[in-house]
C-alpha positions as CSV (number, residue, x, y, z in Angstrom):
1,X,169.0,262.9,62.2
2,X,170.3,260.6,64.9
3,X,171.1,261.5,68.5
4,X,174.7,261.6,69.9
5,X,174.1,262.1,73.1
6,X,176.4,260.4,74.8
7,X,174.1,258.9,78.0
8,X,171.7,257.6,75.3
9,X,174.5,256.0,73.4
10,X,175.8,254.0,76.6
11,X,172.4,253.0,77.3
12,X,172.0,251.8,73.8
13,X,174.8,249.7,74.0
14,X,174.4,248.3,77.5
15,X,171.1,247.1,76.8
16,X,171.7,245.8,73.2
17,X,175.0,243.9,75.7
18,X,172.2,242.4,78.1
19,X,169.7,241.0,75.0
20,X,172.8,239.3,73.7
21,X,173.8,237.7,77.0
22,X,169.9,236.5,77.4
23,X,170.4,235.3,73.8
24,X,173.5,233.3,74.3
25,X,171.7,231.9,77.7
26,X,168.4,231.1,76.2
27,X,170.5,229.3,72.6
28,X,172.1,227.2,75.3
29,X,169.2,226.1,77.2
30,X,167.4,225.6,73.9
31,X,170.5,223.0,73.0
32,X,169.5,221.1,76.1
33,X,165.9,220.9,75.0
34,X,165.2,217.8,73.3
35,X,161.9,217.3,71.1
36,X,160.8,214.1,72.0
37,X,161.7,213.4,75.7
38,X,162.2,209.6,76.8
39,X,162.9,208.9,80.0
40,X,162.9,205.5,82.3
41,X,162.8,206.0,86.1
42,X,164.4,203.9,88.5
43,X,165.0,203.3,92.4
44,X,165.2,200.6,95.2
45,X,161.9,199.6,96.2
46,X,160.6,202.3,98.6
47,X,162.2,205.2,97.1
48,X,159.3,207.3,95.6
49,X,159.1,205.8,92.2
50,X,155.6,205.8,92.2
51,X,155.1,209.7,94.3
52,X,157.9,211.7,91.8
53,X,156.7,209.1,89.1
54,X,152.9,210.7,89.5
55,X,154.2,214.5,90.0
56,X,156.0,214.4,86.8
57,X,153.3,212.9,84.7
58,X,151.1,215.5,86.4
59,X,153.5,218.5,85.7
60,X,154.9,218.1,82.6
61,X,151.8,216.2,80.5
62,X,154.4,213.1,80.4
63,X,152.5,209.8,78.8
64,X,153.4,207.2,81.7
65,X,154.5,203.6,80.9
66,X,154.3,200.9,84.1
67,X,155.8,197.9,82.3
68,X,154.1,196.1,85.6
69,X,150.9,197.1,84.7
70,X,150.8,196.6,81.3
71,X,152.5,192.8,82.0
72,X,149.0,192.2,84.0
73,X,146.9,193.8,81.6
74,X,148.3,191.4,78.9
75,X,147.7,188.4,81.0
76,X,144.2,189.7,82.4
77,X,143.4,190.2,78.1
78,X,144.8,186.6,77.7
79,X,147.2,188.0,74.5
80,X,149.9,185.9,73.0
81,X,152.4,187.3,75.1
82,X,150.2,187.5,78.4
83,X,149.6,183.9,78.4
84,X,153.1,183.5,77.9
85,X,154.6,185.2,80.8
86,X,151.7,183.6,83.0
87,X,153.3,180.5,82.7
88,X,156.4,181.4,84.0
89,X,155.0,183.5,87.1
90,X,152.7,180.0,87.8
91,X,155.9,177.9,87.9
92,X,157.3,180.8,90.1
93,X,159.9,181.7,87.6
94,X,161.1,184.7,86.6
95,X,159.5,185.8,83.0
96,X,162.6,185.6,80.7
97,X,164.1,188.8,78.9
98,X,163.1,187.4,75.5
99,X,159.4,187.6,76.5
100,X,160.0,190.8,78.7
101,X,161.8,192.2,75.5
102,X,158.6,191.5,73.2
103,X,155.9,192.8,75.8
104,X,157.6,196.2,76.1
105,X,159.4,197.0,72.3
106,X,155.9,195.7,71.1
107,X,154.1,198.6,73.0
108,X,156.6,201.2,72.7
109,X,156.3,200.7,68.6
110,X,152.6,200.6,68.5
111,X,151.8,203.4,71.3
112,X,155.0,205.5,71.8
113,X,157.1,205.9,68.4
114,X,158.6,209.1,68.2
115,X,156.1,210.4,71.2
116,X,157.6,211.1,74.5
117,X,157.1,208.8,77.4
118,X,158.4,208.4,81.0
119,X,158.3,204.6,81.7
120,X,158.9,202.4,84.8
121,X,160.0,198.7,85.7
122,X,161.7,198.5,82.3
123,X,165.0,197.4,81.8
124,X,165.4,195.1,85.1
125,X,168.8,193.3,83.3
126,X,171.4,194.5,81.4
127,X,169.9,192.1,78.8
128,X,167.1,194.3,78.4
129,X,168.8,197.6,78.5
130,X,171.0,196.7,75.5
131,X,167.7,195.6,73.7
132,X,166.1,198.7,74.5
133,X,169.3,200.8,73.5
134,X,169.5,198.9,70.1
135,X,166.4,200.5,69.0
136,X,167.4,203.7,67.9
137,X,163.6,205.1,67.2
138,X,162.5,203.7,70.8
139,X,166.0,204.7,72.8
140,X,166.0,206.9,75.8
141,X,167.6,210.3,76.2
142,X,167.3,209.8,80.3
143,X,167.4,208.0,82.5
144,X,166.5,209.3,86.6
145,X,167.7,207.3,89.0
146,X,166.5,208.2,92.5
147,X,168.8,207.5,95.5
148,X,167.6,207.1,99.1
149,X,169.3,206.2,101.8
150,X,168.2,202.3,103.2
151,X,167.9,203.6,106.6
152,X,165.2,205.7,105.1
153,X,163.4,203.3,102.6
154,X,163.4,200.3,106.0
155,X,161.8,202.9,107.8
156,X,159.3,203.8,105.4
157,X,158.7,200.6,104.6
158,X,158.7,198.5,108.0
159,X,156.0,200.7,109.5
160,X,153.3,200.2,106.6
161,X,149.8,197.9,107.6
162,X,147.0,197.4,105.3
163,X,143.4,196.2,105.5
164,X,143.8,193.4,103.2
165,X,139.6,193.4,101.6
166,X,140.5,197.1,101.4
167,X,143.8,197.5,99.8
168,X,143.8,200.7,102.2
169,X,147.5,201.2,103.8
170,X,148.3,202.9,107.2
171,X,151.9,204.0,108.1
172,X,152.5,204.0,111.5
173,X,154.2,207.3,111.8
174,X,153.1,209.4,109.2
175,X,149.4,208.1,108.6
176,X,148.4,205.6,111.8
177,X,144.9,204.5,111.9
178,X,142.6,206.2,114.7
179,X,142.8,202.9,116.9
180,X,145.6,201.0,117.0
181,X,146.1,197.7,114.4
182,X,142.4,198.1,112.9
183,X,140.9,199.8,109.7
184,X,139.5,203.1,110.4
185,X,136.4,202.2,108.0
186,X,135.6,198.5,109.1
187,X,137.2,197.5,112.5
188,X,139.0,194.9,111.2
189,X,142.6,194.1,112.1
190,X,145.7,195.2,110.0
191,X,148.1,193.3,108.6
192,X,151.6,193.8,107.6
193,X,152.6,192.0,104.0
194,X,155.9,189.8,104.0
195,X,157.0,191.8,101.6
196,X,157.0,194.9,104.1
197,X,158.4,192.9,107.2
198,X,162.4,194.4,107.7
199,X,164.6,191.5,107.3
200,X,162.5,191.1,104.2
201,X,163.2,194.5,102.7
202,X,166.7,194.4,103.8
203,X,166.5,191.5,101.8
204,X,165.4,192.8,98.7
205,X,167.8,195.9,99.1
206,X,170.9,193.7,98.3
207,X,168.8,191.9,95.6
208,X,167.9,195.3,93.8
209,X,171.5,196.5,94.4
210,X,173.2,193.4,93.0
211,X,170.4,194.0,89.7
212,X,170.7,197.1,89.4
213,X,174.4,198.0,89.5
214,X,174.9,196.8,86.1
215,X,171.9,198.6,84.5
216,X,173.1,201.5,85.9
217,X,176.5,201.8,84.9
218,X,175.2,201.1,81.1
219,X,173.3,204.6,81.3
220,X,176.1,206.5,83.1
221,X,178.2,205.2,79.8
222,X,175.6,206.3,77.3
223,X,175.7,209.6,79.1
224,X,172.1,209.5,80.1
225,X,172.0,208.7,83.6
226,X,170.8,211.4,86.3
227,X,171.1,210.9,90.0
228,X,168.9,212.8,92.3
229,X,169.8,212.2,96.3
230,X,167.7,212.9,99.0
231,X,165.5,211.3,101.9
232,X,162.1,212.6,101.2
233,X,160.1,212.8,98.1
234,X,159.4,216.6,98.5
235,X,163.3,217.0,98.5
236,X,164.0,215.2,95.4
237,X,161.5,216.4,93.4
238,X,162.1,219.7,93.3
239,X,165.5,218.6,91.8
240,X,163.9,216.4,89.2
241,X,161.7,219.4,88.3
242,X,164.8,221.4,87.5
243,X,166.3,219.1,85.6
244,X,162.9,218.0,83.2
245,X,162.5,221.8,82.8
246,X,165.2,222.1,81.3
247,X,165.2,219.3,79.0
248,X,161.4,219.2,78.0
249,X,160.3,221.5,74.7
250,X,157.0,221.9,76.3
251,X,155.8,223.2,73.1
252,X,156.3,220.4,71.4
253,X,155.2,217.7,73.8
């Protein structure tokens, strides 16, 4: 015999209305959930590639691709392609897209078919992104693109000494060494790379503007570019976070 009390019924129904609202919300997260996530990451030099880069990988269990690092592993193994791009970067030359293309499709094939990945320093032209985006089994569903202010990224930049034997870095205003100009460890005197001198960085600003424009309006029209604003790493990542959590089937990857 069932009930008709009336308070029961309304509490019945209300609570049979909230598990179908949850329902509907969780189906439509679940639609944003992809299985295999592939994401590159990209930002002007100085922008916190390599800080958000490491959070991520940390966080979400990400397999991380530095198309940098595995360029200097291939020449340090003396591989086909390694010795190849050597001779360009000997001559001073840039190492063409054609040899670029081989390095990275090669290793994406071989290490990262159908397996998530969050990769850096890949595509640098347009050239590359199209290559990449022709691969349908190697193509990225995102792309983050973090945006900091140059103001910001000279003065993050313009303050940073290193002890050269050391490879240890100081920053002026947020970690100084205990005496001014000289390694806390050794004694020895700081220097500041040309890279990191301002007039320099300003420099490569425009150059990673001019570059990048292009690479970035051929994700925004795949529908796969993210922007995530801010000044400080600890108020972008937060933001990234968001986003990844709710694209990454975490029981899956």
């Amino acid at each position: 015999m069932f009930s008709t009390n009336s308070s029961s019924t309304k509490l019945f129904v209300k609570n049979v209305v909230i598990f179908s609202d949850k329902t509907k919300s969780n189906r439509k997260a679940d639609k944003n959930m992809l299985k295999v996530f592939r994401s590159i990451i990209m930002g002007a030099p100085g922008s916190g590639k390599g800080t958000i880069s490491s959070r991520i990988i940390r966080h979400f269990s990400l397999p991380y691709l530095s198309v940098g690092d595995l360029l200097r592993e291939h020449i340090a193994r003396g591989t086909e392609v390694g010795r190849e791009a050597e001779q360009y970067i000997k001559n001073g030359k840039l190492v063409p897209d054609v040899v670029v293309n081989k390095l990275v499709i090669n290793e994406l094939t071989e290490s990262y078919k159908e397996k998530p990945f969050l990769m850096d320093g890949y595509p640098r032209t347009v050239a590359q992104a199209r290559e990449l985006w022709s691969r349908e089994a190697l193509r990225p569903n995102s792309a983050i693109n973090l945006v900091v202010p140059d103001d910001e990224i000279i003065e993050r930049i313009k303050h940073r000494w290193i002890h050269r034997a050391s490879g240890r870095t100081y920053h002026l205003l947020y970690n100084p060494p205990k005496s001014a100009g000289v390694d806390d460890v050794t004694g020895e005197p700081l220097v500041q790379r040309e890279d990191d001198k301002e007039h320099v960085v300003m420099q490569r600003l425009l150059e990673y503007k001019k570059q990048s424009e292009v690479i970035i309006d051929f994700f925004r029209e795949k529908g796969i570019l993210e922007n995530f604003v801010g000044r400080k790493s600890n108020e972008i990542y937060p933001k990234v976070e968001l986003y990844l959590s709710q694209r990454i089937d975490r029981t899956v990857q």
